[in-house]
PASEBA-1860 file (N, C-alpha, C; in nm, 3 decimals):
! residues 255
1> XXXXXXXX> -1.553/0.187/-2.421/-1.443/0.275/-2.455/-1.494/0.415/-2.488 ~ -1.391/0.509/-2.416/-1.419/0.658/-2.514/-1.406/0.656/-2.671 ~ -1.442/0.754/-2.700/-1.412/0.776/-2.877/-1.384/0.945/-2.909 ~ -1.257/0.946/-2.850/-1.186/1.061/-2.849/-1.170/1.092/-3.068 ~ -1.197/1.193/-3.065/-1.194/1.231/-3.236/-1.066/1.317/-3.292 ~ -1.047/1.186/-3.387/-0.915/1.171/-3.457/-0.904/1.297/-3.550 ~ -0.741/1.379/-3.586/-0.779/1.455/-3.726/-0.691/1.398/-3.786 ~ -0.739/1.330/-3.914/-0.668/1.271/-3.977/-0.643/1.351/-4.130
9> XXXXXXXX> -0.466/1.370/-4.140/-0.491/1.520/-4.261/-0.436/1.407/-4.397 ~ -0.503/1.431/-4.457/-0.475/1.364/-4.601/-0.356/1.389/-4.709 ~ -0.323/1.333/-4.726/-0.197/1.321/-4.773/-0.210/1.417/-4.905 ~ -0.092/1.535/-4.906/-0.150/1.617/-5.000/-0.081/1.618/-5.158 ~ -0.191/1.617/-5.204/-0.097/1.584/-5.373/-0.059/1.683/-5.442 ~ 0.011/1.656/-5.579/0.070/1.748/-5.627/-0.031/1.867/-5.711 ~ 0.066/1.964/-5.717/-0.098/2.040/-5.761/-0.146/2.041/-5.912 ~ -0.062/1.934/-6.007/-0.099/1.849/-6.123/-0.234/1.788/-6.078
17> XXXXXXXX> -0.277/1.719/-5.998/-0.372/1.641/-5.978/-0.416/1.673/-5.885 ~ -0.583/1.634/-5.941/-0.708/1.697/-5.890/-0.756/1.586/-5.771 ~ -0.756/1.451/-5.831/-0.804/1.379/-5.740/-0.783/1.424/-5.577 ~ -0.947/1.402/-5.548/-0.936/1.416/-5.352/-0.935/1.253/-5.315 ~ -0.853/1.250/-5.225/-0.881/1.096/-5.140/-1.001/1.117/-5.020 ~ -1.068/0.951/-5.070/-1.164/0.915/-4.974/-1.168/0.908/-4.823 ~ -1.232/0.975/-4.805/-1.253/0.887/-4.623/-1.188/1.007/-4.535 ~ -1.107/1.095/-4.584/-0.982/1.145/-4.526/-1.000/1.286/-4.488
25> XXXXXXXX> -1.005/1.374/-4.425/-1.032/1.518/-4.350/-0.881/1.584/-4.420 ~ -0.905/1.745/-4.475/-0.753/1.802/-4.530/-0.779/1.899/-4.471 ~ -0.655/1.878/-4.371/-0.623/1.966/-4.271/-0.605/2.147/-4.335 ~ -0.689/2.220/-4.321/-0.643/2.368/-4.440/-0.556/2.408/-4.372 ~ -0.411/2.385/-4.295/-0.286/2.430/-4.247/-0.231/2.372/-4.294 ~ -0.241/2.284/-4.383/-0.137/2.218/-4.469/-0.092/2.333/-4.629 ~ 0.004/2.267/-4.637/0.050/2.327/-4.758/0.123/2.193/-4.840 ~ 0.096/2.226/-4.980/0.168/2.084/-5.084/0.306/2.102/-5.042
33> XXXXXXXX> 0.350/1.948/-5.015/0.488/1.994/-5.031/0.573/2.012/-5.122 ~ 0.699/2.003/-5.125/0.769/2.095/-5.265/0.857/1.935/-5.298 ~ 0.962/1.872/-5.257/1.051/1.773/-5.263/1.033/1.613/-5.157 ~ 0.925/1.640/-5.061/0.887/1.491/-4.982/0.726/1.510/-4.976 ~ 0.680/1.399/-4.917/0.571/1.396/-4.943/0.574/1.371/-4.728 ~ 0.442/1.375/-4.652/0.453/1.314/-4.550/0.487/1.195/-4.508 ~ 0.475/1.146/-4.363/0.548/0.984/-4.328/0.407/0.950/-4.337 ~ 0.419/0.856/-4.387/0.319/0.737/-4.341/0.247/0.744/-4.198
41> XXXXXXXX> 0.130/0.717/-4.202/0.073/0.735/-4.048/0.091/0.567/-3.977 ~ 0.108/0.631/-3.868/0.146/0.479/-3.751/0.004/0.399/-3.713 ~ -0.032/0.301/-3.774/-0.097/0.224/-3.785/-0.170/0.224/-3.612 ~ -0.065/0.165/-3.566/-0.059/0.144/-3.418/-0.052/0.210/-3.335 ~ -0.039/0.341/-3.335/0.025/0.461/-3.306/-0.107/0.461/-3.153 ~ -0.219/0.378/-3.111/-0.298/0.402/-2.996/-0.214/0.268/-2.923 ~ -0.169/0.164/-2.952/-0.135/0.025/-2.886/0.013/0.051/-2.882 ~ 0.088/0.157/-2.797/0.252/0.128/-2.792/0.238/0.075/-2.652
49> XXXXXXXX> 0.259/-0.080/-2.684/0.232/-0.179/-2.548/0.311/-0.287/-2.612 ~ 0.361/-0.349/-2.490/0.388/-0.508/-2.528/0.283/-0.565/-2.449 ~ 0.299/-0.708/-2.525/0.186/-0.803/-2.503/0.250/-0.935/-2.405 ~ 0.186/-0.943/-2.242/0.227/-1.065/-2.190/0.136/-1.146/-2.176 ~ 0.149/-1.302/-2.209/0.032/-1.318/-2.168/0.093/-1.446/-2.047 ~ 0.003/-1.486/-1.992/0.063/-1.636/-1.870/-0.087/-1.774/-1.899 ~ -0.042/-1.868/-1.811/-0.125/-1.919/-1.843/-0.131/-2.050/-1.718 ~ -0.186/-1.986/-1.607/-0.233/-2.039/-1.471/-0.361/-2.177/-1.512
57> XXXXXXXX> -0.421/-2.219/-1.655/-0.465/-2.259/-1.706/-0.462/-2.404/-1.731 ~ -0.308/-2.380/-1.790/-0.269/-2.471/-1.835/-0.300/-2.537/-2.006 ~ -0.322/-2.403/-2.046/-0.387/-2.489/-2.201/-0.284/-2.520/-2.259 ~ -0.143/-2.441/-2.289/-0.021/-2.461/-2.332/-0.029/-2.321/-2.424 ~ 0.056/-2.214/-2.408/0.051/-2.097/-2.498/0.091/-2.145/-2.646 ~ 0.201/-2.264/-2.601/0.263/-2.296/-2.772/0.146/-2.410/-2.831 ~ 0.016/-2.430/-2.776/-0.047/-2.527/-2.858/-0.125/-2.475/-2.964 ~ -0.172/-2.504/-3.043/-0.261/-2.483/-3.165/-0.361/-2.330/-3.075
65> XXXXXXXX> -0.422/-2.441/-2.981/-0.530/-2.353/-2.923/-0.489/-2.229/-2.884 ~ -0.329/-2.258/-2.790/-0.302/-2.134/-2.734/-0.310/-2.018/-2.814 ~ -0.238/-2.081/-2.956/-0.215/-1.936/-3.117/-0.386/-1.884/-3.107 ~ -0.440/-1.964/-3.125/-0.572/-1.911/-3.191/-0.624/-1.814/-3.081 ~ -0.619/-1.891/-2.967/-0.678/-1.799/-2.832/-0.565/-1.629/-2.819 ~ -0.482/-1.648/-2.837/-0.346/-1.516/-2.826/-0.398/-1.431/-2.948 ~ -0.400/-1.526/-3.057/-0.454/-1.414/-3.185/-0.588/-1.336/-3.159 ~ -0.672/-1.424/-3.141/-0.799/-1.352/-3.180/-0.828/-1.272/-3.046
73> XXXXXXXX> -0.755/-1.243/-2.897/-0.809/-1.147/-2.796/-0.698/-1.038/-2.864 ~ -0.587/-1.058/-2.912/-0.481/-0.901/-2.966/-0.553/-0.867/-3.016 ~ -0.621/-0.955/-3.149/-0.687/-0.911/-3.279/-0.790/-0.757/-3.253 ~ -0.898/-0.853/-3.162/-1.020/-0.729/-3.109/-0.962/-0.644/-3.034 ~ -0.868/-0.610/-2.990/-0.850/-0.506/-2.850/-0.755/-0.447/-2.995 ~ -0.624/-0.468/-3.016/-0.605/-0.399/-3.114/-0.678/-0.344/-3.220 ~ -0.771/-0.349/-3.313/-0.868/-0.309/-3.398/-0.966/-0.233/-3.314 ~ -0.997/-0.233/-3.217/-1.089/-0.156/-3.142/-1.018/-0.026/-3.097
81> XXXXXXXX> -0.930/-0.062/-3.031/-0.849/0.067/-2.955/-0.831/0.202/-3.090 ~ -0.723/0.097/-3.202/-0.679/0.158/-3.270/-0.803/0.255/-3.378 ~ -0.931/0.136/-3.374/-1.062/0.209/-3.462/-1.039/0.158/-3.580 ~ -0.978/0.025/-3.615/-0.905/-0.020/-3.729/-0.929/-0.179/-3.749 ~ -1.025/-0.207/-3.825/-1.070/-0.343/-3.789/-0.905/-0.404/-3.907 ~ -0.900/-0.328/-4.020/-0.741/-0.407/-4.038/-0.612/-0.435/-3.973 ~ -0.611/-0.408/-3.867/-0.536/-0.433/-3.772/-0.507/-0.560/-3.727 ~ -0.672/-0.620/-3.728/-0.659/-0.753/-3.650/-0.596/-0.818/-3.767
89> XXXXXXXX> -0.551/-0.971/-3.724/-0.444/-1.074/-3.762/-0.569/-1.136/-3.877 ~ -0.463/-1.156/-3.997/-0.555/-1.189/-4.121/-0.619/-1.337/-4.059 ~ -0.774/-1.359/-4.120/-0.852/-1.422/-4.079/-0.914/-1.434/-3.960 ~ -0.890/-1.303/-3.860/-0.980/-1.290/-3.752/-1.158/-1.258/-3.790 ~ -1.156/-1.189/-3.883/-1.318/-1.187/-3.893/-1.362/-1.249/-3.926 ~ -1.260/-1.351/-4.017/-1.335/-1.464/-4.094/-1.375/-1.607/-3.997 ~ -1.264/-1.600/-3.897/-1.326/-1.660/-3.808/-1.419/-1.700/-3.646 ~ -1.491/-1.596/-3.662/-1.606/-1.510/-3.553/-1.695/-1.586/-3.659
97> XXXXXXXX> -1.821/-1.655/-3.575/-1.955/-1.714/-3.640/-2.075/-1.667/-3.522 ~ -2.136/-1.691/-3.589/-2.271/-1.663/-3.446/-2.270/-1.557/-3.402 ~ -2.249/-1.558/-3.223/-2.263/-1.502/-3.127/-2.149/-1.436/-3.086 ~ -2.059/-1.518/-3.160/-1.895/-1.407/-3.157/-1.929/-1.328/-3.218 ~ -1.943/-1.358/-3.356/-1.941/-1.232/-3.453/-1.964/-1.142/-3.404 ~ -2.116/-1.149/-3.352/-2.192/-1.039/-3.309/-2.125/-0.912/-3.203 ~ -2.074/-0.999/-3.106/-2.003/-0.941/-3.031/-1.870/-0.916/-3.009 ~ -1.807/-0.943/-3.164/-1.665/-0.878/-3.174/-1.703/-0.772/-3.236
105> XXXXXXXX> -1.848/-0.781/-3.318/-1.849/-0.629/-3.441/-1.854/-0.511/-3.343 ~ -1.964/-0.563/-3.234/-2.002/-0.441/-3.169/-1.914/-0.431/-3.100 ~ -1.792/-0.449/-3.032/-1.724/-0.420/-2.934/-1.620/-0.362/-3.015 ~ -1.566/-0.402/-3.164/-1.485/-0.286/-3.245/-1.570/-0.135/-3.252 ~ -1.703/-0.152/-3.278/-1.740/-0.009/-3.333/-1.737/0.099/-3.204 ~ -1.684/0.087/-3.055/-1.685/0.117/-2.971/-1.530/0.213/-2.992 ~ -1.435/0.177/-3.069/-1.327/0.252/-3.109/-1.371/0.369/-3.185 ~ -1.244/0.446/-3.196/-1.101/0.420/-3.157/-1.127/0.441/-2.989
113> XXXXXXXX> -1.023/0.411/-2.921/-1.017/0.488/-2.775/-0.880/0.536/-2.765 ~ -0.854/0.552/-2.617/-0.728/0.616/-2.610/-0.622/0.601/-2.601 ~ -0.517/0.649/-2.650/-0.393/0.582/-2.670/-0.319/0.489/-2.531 ~ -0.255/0.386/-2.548/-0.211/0.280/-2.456/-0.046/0.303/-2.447 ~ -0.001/0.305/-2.327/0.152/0.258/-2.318/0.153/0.142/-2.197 ~ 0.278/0.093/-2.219/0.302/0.002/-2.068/0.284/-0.132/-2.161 ~ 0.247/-0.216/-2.033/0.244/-0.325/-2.103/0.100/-0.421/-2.055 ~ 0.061/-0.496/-2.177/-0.127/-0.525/-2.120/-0.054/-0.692/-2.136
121> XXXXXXXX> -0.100/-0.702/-2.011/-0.135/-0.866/-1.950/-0.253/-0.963/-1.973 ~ -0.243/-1.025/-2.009/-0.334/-1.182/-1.999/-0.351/-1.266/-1.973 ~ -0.407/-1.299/-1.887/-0.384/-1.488/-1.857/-0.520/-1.578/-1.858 ~ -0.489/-1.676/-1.880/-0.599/-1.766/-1.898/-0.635/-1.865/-1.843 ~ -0.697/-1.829/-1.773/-0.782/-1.838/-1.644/-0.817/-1.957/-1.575 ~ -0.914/-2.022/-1.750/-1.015/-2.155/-1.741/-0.936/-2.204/-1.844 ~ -0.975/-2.334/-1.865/-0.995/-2.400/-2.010/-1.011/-2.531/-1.984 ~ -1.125/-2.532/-2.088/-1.206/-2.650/-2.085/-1.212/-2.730/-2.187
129> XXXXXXXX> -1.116/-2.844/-2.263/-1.145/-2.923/-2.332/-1.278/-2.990/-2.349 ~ -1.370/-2.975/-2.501/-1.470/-3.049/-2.480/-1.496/-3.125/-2.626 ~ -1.356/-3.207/-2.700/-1.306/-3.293/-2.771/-1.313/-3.169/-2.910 ~ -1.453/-3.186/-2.984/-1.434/-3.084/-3.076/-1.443/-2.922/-3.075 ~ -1.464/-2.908/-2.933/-1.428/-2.736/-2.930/-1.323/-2.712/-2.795 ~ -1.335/-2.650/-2.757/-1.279/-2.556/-2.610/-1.324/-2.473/-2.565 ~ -1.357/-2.413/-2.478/-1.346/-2.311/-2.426/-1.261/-2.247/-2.329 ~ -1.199/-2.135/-2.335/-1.157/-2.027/-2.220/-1.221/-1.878/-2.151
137> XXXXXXXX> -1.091/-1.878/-2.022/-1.171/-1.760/-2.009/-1.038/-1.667/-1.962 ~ -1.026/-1.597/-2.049/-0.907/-1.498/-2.072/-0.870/-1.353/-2.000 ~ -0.854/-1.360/-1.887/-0.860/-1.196/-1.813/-0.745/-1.106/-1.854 ~ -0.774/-0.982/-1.912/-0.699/-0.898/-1.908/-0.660/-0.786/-1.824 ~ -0.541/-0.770/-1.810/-0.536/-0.714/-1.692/-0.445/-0.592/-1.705 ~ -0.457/-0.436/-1.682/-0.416/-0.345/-1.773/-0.346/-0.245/-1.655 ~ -0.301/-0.304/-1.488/-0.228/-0.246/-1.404/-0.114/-0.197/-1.488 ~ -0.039/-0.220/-1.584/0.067/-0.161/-1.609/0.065/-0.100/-1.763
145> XXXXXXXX> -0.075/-0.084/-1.832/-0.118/-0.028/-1.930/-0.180/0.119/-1.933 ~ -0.041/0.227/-1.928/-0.136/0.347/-1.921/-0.200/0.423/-2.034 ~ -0.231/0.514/-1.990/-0.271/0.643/-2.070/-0.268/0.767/-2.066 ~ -0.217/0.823/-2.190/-0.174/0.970/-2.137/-0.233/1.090/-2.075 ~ -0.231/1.146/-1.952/-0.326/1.214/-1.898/-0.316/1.361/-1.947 ~ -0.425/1.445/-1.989/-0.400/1.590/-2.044/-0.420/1.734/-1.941 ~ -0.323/1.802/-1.962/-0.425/1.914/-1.953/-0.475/2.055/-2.017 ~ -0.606/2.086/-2.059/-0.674/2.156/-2.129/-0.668/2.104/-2.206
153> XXXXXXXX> -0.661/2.026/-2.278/-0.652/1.904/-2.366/-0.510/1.865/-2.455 ~ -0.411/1.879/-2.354/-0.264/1.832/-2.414/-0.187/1.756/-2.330 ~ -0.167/1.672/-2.384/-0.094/1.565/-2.301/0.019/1.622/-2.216 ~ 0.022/1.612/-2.043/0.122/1.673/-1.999/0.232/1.603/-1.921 ~ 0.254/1.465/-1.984/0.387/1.388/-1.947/0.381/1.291/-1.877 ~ 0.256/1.305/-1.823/0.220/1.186/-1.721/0.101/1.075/-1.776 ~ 0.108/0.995/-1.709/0.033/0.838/-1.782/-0.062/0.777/-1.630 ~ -0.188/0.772/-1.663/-0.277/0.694/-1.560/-0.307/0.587/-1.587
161> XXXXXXXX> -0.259/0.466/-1.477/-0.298/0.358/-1.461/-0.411/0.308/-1.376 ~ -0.478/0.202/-1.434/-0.559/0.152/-1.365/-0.565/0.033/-1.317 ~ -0.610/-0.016/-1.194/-0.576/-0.135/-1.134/-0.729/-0.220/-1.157 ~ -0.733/-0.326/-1.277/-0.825/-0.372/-1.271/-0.840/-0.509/-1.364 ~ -0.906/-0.645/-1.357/-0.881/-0.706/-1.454/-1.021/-0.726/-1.507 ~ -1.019/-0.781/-1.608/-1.160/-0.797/-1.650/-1.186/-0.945/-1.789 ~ -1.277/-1.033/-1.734/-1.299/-1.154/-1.825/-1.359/-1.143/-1.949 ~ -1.326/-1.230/-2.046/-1.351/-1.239/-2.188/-1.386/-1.394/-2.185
169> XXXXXXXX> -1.479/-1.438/-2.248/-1.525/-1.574/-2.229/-1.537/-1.636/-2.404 ~ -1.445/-1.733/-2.452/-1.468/-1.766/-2.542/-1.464/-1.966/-2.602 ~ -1.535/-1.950/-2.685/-1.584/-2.108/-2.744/-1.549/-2.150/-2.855 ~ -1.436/-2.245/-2.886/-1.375/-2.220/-3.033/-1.408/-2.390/-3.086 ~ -1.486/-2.425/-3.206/-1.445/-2.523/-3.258/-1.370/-2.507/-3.327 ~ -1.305/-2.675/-3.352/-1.197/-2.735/-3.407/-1.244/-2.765/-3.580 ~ -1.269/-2.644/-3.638/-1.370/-2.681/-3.754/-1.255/-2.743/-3.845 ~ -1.290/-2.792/-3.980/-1.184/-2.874/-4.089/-1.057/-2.899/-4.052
177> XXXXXXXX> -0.986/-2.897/-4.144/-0.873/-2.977/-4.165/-0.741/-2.904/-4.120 ~ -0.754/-2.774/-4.132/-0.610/-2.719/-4.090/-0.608/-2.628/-3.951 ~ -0.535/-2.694/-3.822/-0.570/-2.624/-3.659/-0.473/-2.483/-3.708 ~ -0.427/-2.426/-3.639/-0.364/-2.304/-3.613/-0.181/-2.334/-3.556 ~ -0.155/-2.283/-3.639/0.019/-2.316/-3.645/0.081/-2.352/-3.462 ~ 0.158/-2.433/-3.419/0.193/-2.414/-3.245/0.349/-2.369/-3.260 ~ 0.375/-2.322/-3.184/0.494/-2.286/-3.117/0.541/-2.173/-3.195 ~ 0.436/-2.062/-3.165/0.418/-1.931/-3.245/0.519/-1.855/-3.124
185> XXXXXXXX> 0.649/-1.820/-3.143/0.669/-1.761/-3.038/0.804/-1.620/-3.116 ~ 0.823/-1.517/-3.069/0.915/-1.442/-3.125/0.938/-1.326/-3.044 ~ 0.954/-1.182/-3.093/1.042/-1.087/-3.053/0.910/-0.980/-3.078 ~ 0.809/-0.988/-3.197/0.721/-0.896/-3.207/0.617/-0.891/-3.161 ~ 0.580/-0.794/-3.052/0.450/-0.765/-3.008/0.305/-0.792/-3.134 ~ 0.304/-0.790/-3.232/0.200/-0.779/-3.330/0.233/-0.857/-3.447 ~ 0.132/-0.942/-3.530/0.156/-1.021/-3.637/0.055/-0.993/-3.745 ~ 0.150/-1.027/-3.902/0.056/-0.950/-3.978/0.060/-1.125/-4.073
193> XXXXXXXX> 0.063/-1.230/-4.005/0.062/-1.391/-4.113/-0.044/-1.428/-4.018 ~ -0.130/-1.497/-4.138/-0.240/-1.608/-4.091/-0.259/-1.697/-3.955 ~ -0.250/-1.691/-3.876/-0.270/-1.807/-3.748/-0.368/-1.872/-3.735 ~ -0.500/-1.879/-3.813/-0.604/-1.942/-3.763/-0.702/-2.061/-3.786 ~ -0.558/-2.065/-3.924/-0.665/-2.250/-3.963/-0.781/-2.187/-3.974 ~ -0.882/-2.318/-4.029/-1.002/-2.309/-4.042/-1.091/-2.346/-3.904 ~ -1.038/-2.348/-3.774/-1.090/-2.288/-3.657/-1.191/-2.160/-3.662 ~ -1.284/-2.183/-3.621/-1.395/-2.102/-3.622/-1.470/-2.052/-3.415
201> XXXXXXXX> -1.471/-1.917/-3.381/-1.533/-1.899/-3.282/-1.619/-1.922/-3.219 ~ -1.757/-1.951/-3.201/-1.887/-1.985/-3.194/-1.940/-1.869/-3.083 ~ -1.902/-1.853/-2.982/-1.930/-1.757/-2.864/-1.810/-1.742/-2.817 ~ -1.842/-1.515/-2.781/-1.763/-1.538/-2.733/-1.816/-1.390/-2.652 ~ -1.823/-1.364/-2.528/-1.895/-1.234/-2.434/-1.784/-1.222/-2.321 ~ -1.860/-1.102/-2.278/-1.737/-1.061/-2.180/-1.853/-1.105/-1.998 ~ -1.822/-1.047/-1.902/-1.887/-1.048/-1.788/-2.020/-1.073/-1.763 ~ -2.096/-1.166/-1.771/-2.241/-1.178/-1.713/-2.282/-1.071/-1.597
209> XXXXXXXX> -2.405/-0.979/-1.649/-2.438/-0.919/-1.591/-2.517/-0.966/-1.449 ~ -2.420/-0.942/-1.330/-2.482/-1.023/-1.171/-2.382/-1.111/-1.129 ~ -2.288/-1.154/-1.226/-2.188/-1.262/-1.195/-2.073/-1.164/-1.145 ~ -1.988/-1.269/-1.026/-1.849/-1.237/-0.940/-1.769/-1.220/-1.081 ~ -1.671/-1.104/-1.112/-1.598/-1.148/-1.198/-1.448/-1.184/-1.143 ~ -1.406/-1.349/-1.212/-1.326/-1.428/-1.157/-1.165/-1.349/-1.168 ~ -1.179/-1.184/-1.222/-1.033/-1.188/-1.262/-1.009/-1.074/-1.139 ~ -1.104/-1.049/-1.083/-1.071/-0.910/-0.959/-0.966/-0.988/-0.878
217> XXXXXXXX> -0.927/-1.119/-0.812/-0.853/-1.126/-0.694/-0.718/-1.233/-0.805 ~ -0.766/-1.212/-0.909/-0.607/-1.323/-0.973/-0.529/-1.230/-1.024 ~ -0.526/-1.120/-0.996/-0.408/-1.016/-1.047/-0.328/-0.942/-0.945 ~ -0.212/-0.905/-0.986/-0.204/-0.834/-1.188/-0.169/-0.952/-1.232 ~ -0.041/-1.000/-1.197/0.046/-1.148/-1.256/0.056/-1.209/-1.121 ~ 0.107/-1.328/-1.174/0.195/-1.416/-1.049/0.317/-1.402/-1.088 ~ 0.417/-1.405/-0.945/0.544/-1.429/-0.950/0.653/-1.307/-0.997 ~ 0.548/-1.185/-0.992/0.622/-1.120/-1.016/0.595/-0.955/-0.935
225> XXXXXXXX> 0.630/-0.887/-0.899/0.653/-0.748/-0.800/0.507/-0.667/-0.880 ~ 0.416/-0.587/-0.824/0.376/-0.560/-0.901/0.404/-0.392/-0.930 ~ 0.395/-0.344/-1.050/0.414/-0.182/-1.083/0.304/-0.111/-1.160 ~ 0.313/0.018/-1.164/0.356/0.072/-1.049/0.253/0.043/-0.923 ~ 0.292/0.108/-0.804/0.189/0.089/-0.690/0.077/0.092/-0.741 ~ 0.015/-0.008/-0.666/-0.151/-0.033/-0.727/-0.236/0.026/-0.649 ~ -0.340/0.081/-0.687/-0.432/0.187/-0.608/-0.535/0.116/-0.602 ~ -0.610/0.108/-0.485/-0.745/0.013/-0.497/-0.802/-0.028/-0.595
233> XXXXXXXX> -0.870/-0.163/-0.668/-0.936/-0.121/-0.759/-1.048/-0.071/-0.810 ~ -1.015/-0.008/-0.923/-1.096/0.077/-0.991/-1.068/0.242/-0.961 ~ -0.934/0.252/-0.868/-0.908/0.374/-0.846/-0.749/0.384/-0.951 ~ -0.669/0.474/-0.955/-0.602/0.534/-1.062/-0.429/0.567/-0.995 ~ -0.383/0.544/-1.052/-0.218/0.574/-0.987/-0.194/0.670/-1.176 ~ -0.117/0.823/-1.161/-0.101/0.859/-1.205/0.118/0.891/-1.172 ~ 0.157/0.889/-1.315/0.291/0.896/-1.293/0.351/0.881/-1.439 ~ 0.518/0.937/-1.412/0.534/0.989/-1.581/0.606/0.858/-1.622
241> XXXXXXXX> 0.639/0.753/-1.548/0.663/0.608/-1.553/0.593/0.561/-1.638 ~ 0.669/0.435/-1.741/0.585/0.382/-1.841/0.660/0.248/-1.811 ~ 0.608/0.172/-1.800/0.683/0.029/-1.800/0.714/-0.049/-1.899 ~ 0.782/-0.135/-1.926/0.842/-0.191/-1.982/0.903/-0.348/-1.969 ~ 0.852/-0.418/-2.087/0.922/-0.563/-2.062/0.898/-0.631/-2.225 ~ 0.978/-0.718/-2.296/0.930/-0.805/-2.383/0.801/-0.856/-2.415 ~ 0.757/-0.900/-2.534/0.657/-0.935/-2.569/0.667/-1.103/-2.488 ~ 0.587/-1.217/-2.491/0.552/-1.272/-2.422/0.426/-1.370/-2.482
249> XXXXXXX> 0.429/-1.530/-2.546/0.506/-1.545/-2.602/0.600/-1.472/-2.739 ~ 0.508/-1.360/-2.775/0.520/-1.263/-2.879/0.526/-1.342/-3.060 ~ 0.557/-1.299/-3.136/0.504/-1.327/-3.280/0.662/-1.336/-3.349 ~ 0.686/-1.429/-3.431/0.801/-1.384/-3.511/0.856/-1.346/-3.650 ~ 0.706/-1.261/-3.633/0.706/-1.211/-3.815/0.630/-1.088/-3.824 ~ 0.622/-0.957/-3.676/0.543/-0.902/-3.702/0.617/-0.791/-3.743 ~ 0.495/-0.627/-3.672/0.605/-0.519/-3.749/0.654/-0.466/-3.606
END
């Protein structure tokens, strides 16, 4: 990912109080205000996407596994994009061990990147029952996920898509006593309640370097028209079109 640099202006206090807030850049074009204070900043404000996912697989989206597998690929792509590891769904870090860990930390610190519209696809691919774990292999696929294209560095109305999918390979045991809630299904793209049981990751990498990757000829979706026109892949369709559809199975408690 790029790591386009954020200005983030700090919320300005009254001029009773001295305290500076942490972490935070103060924009010197600001002025205190007199009767409101600013809005709240949009958490999400890089991920205005809905989430589809399918499942050519067959694992079952509404099973235990499916929640855990749906949570924890939003979790990292959301927290990464956004540059916001609180983002991800409570108990995603807690449950990365090993070789996940490793490679969910480093693939967040690769954020923020650039803002997303449209809608980002998933489907899952493989899956391999192997009694106390599983594995999948999850392609995302971002033909109808754009981004805003600039010029001289201001966004000028139009959004570039790219035609491309790309694999995520992951290994989940079935650790203790409590699996991950099933038949997680709702209206909100994003969830801010627990899904993950005491299920734990073990591995989890993206593309072997030398290997065919299995998601170039299974996209975008099945069964459905694809948008906008797809440009070879790895080449770019630019247009002021943003697409649109429901979340998918989606969450029913998010924001």
């Amino acid at each position: 990912m790029s790591k386009p640099v954020d200005r983030i202006s700090a919320l300005i206090l009254a001029a009773a109080l001295m305290a500076a807030t942490a972490g935070c850049d103060k924009n010197p074009d600001d002025t205190a205000p007199t009767t409101s204070s600013k809005p709240e900043a949009d958490l999400y404000a890089r991920t205005k996407y809905s989430i589809i996912w399918s499942d050519p697989a067959g694992l079952d989206l509404m099973s235990p596994e499916g929640t855990y597998t749906r949570a924890s690929v939003e979790s990292l792509e959301v927290s990464a994009i956004n540059g916001n590891r609180d983002l991800a769904i409570p108990g995603f870090w807690e449950s990365l061990i090993g070789p996940a860990k490793d490679y969910a930390e480093s693939y967040a610190r690769l954020g923020p990147d650039y803002p997303r519209v449209g809608i980002t696809r998933y489907a899952i691919l493989q899956a391999a029952d192997r009694g106390d774990s599983f594995e999948v292999t999850v392609c995302t696929f971002v033909a109808q996920r754009g981004t805003p294209t600039q010029d001289e560095g201001r966004p000028n109305g139009t959004y570039k898509y790219r035609n491309q999918g790309n694999p995520w390979y992951l290994t989940v045991r079935r650790d203790g006593d409590t699996p991950p809630p099933s038949h997680q299904t709702g209206p909100d793209t994003f969830t801010t309640r627990p899904v993950f049981g005491t299920w734990k990751t073990t591995d989890w990498h993206g593309l072997p370097p030398g290997q065919t990757n299995p998601c170039h000829d299974n996209g975008p979706w099945p069964g459905e028209p694809p948008w906008p026109a797809l440009p070879p892949n790895g080449k770019t369709h630019v247009t002021t079109d943003i697409p649109s559809a429901p979340s998918y199975p989606g969450w029913s408690d998010g924001l």
